[in-house]
Legacy VTK file of the C-alpha trace (Angstrom):
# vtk DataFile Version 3.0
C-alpha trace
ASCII
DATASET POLYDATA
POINTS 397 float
22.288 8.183 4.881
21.522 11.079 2.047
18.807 13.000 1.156
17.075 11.690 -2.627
16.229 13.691 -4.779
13.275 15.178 -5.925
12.382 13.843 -9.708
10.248 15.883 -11.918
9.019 13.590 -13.996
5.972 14.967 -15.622
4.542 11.488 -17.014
4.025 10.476 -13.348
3.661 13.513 -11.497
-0.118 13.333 -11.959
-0.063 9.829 -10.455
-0.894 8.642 -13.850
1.456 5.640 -15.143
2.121 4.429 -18.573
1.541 0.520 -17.492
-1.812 1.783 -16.374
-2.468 1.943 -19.892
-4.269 -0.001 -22.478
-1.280 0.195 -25.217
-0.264 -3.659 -25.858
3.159 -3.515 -24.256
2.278 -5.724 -21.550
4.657 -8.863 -22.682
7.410 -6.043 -22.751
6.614 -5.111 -19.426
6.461 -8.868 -17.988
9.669 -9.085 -19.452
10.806 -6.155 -18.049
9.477 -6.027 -14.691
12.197 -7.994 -13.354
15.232 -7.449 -10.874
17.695 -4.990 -12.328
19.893 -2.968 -10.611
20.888 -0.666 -13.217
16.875 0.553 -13.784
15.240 0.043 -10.167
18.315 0.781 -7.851
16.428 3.698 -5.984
19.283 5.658 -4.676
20.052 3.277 -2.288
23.548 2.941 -1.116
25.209 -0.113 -2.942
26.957 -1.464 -0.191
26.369 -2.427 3.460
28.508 -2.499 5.831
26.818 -4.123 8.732
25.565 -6.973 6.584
22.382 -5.782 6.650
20.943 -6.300 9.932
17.801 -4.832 10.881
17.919 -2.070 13.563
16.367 -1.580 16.597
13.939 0.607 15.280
12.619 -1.816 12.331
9.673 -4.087 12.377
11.245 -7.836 10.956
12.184 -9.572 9.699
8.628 -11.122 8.471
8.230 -14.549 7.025
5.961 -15.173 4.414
3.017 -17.592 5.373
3.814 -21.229 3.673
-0.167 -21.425 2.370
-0.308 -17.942 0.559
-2.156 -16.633 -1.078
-4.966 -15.709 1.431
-7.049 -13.597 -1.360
-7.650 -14.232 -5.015
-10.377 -12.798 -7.436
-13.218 -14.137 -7.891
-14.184 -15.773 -11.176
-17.864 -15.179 -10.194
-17.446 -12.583 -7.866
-17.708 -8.481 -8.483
-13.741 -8.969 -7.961
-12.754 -10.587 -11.096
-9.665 -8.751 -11.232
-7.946 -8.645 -14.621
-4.068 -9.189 -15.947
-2.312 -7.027 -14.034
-4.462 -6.443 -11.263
-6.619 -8.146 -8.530
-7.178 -8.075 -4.825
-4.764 -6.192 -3.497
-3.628 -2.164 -1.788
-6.196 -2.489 1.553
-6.119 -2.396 4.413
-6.614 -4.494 7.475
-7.819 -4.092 11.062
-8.809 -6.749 14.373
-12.587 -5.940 15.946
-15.191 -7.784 16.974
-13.393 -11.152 17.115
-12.612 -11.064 13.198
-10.104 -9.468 10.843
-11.533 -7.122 8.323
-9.832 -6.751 5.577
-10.965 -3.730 2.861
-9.522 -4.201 -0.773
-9.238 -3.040 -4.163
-9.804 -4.473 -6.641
-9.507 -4.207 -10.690
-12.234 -4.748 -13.317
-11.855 -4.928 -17.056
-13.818 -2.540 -19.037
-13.514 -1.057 -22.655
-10.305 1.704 -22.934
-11.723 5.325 -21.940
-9.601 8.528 -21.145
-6.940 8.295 -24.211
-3.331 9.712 -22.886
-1.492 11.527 -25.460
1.308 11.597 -23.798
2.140 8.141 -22.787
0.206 6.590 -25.998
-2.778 4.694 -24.747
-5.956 4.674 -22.485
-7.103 3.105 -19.477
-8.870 -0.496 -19.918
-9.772 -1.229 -16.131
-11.626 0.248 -13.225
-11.385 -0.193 -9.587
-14.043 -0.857 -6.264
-13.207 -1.393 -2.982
-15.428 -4.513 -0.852
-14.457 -5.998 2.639
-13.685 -9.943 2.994
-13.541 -11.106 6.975
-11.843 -13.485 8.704
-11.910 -15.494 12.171
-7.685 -16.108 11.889
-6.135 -13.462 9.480
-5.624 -16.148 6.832
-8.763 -18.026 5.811
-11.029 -14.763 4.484
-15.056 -14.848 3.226
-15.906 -12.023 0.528
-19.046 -10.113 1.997
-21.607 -10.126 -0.902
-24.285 -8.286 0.849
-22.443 -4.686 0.643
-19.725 -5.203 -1.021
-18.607 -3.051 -3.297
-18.975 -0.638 -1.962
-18.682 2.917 -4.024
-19.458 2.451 -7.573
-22.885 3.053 -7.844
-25.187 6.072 -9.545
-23.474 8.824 -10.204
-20.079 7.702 -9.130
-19.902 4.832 -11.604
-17.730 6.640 -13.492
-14.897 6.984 -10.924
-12.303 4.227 -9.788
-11.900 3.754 -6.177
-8.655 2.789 -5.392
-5.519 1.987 -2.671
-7.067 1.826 0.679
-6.490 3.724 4.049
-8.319 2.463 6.823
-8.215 4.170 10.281
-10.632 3.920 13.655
-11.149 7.019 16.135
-13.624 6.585 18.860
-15.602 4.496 17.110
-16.095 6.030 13.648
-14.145 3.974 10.674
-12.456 6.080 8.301
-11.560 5.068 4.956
-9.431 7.098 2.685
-8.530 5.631 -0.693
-7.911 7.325 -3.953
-10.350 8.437 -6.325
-9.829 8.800 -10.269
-12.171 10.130 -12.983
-10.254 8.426 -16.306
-11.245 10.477 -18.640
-9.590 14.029 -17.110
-6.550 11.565 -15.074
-4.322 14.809 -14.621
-7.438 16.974 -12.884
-6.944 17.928 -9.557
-10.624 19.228 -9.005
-11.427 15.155 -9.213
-8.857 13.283 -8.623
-6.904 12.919 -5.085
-7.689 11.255 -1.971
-11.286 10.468 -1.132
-12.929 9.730 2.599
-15.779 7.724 3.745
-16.980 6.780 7.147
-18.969 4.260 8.695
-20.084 2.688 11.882
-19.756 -0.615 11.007
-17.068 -0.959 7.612
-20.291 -1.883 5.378
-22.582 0.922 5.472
-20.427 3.972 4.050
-21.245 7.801 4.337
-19.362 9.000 1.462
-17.926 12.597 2.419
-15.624 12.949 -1.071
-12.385 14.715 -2.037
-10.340 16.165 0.819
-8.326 18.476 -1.232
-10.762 19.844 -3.492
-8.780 22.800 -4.054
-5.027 21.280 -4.209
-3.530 22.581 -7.808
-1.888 19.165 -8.338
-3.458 15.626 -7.433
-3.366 14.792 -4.053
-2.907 10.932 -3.430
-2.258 8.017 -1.890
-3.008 8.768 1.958
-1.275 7.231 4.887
-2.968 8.132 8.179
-0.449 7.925 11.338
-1.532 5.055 13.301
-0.944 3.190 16.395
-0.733 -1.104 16.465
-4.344 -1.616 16.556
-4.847 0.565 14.044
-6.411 3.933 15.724
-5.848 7.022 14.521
-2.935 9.147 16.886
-3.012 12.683 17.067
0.519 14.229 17.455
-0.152 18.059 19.347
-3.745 17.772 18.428
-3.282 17.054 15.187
-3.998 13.947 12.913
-1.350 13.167 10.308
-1.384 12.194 6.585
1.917 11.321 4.550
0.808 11.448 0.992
2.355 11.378 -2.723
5.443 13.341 -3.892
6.646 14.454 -0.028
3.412 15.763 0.801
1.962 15.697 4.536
-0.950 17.141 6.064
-2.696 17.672 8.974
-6.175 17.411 10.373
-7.962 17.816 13.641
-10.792 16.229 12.684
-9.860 13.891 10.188
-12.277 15.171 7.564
-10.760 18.632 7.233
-7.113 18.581 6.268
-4.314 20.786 5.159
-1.533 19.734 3.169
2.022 20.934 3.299
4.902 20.060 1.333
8.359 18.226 2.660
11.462 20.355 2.660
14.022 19.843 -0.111
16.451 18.687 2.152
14.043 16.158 4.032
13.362 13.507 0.944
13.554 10.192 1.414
13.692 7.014 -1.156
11.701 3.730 -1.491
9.028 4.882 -3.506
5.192 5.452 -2.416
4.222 5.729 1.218
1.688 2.854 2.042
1.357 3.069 6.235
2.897 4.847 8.734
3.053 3.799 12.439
3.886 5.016 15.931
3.327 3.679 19.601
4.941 0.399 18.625
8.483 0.698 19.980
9.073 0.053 23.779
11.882 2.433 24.761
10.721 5.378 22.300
7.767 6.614 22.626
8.200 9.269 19.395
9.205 6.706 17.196
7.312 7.275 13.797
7.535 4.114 11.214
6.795 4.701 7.373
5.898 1.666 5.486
7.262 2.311 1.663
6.583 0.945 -2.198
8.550 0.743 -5.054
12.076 0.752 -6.485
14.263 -0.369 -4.075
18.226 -1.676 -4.808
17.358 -3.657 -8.157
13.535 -4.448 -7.037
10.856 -3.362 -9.650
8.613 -2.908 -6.136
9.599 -4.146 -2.703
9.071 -3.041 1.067
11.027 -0.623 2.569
11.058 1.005 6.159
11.853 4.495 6.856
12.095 6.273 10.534
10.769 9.274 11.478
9.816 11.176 15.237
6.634 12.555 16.666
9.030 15.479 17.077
9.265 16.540 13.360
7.004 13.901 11.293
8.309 15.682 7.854
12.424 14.849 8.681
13.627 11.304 7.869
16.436 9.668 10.585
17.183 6.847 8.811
16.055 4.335 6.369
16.411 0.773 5.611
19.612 0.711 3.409
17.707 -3.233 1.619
13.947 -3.972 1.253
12.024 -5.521 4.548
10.122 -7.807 2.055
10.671 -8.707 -1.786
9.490 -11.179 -4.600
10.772 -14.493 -4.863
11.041 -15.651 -8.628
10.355 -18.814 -7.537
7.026 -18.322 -6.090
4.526 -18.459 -9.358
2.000 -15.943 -7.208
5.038 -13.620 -6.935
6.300 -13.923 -10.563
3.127 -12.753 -12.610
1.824 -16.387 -13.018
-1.507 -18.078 -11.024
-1.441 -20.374 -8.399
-2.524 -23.351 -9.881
-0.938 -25.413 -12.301
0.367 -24.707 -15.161
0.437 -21.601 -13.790
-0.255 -19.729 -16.935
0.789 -15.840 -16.490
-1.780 -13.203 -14.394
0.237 -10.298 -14.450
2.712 -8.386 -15.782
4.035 -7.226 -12.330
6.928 -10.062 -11.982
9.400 -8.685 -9.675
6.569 -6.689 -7.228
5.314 -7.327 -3.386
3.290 -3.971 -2.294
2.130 -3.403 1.166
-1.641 -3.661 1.907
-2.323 -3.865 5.463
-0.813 -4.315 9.022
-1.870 -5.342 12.812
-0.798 -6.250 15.676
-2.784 -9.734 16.911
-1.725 -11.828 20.055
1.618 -11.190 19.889
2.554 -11.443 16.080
2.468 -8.670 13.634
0.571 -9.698 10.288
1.472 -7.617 6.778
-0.758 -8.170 3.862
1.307 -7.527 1.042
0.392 -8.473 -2.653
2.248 -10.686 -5.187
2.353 -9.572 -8.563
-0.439 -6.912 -7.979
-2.655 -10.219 -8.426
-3.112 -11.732 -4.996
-3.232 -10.710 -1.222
-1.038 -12.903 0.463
0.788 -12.922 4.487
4.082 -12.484 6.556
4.256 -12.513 9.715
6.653 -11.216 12.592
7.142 -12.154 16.110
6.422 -8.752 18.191
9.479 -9.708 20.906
11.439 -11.112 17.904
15.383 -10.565 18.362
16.801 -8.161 15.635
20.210 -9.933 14.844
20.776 -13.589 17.384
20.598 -17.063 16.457
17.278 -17.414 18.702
15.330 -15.563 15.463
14.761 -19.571 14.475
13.496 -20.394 17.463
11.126 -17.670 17.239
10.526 -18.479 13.685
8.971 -21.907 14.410
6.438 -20.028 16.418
4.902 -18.345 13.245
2.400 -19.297 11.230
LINES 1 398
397 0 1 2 3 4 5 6 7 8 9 10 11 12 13 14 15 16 17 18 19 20 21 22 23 24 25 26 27 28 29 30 31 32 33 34 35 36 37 38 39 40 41 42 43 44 45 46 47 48 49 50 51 52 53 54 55 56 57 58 59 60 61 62 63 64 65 66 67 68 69 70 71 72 73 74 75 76 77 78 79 80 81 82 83 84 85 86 87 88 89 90 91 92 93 94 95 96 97 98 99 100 101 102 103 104 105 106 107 108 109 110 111 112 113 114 115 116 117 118 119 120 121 122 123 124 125 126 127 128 129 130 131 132 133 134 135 136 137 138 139 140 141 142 143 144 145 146 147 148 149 150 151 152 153 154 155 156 157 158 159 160 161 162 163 164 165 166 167 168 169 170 171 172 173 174 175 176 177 178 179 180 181 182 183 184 185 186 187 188 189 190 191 192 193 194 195 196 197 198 199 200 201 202 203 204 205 206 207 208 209 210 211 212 213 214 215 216 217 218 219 220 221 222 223 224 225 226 227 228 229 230 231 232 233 234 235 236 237 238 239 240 241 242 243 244 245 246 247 248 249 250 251 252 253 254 255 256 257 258 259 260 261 262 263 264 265 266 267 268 269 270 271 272 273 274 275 276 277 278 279 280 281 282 283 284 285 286 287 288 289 290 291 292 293 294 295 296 297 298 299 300 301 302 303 304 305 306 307 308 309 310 311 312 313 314 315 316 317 318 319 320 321 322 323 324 325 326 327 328 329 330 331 332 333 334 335 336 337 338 339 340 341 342 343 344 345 346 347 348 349 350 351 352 353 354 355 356 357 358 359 360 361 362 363 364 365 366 367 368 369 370 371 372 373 374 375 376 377 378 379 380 381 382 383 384 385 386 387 388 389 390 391 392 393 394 395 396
């Protein structure tokens, strides 16, 4: 295992992305969002020698649920979605006796915020609402709160790419927050925060790093299984964009630092990180990660880290926990239903949204195409690399 390294590509430093734009390329990109190891190899190694057999250390292998997807958009709904983006980046957690599960999701409006740079402007806008469910799988949109952020004087923002963490019985949801027409702004773009007693009713509290000099995103709050906040020598943790971490003691206050040179990592975008799940190692730190990964436009990766230094990689998973599957329409840009006519120009693209611990089974919410939120599953005493993994298999849902 090698250190990556750093890129400095302007165009996406900002967290701003040129197929975020309104700039009619989007039957190149379908046709270019494909599997293609000479553009989305990720610095990967090319070879494995131990045939690619999950560690001891890795969650997995998960198995997609045979009746996704769980989520759509809804054609009468606030959640319309567009092409290109639906229900999709949440989060989930277990309380109460039902799953709640907080989304994004993507609604058309007309092109504001023109980008010189990469040629076009942006044509959607995001909210985030909460959808419940007795089993994981079978979900109801609330319609009473939801959505949630988009109202008065914030209608102008998009809410995106949730973050959802409990501690002592405050919810805390981090997402990110853009203002379209000044994207590259760090004094209004970043990570926002919200709390609430009860994940409907939301005390907005706003940007977090009000006073970072470059935008501050996508926020990953170190949790344990059931999806509590853990504080590591007093201190809460945040792995954000661009080898960033912070730390907070409060989790409203935080400070961000930035990873050492010689500490990168691949796989793209953190999207969850995780401790207090391994028996046998207690420090073990688990970062869930998005985007190009050995030929994948966007797949799942794992990387390991320790409570003892949560800013220094061990190792990584040399192949993708979780990928598309051409053959699955909902995973290939194209809807559900017959003839399934195309969605979304994300073909070759699963990206995490959510994971818990349940009876015995871990459930990831991941989402096909950008489009829908769909399930895989994982046996929590699940043997790594024996025959009994079918066994075990049959057990899931």
């Amino acid at each position: 295992m090698g250190a990556s390294k750093r890129t400095s590509d302007d165009k996406s430093s900002s967290g701003v992305f040129e197929w975020q734009l309104s700039d009619g390329k989007n039957a190149k990109r379908y046709k270019d969002f494909r599997y293609d190891v000479e553009r989305y190899w990720g610095g990967f190694p090319k070879t494995v020698p131990d045939g690619n057999v999950l560690p001891s250390w890795a969650l997995g292998p998960f198995v997609k649920y045979s009746g996704n997807p769980v989520l759509a958009p809804s054609p009468d709904g606030w959640d319309v979605g567009k092409p290109g983006g639906g229900v999709r980046n949440g989060s989930i957690l277990h309380r109460n006796g039902k799953f709640h599960y907080i989304y994004r999701c993507d609604l058309p409006r007309s092109p504001v915020g023109y980008d010189e740079w990469l040629g076009g402007a942006f044509d959607y806008v995001c909210d985030i609402g909460l959808a419940t469910s007795d089993d994981g799988i079978h979900f109801k949109k609330d319609q009473a709160h939801s959505p949630f952020f988009r109202k008065g004087e914030d209608e102008r923002f998009s809410f995106e790419d949730v973050c959802l963490v409990e501690n002592e019985g405050e919810y805390y949801l981090f997402c990110n927050r853009w203002d379209f027409t000044r994207a590259k702004d760090p004094t209004c773009n970043g990570v926002f925060l919200a709390t609430s007693k009860d994940m409907l009713n939301w005390h907005k509290v706003g940007l977090i790093f009000p006073g970072a000099q470059t935008i501050h995103r996508n926020p990953c709050i170190l949790q344990n299984p059931r999806n509590q906040a853990v504080r590591i020598d007093g201190r809460f943790v945040m792995y954000l964009n661009h080898h960033l971490i912070a730390y907070s003691t409060d989790l409203i206050h935080w400070k961000a630092e930035q990873v050492q040179e010689s500490h990168l990592w691949p796989g793209g975008e953190g999207c969850f990180a995780l401790c207090d799940y391994l028996d046998g190692d207690p420090d073990a730190v688990l970062l869930f990660t998005g985007g190009h990964h050995s030929g994948h436009f966007y797949a799942i990766g794992e990387v390991l880290f320790s409570k003892k230094d949560v800013t220094k990689p061990i190792e990584w998973l040399p192949r993708p926990l979780l990928t598309a599957d051409p053959a699955i329409p909902w995973e290939d840009g194209r809807a559900v239903l017959p003839p399934h006519e195309e969605v979304s120009y994300f073909r070759d693209a699963v990206f995490f949204t959510g994971l818990t611990l349940h009876d015995g089974k871990w459930l990831m919410y991941y989402s096909g195409s950008d489009y829908y939120t769909c399930l895989a599953q994982a046996n929590m005493l699940l043997a790594k690399s024996s025959d009994s993994n079918k066994a075990e298999k049959e057990k899931l849902i």
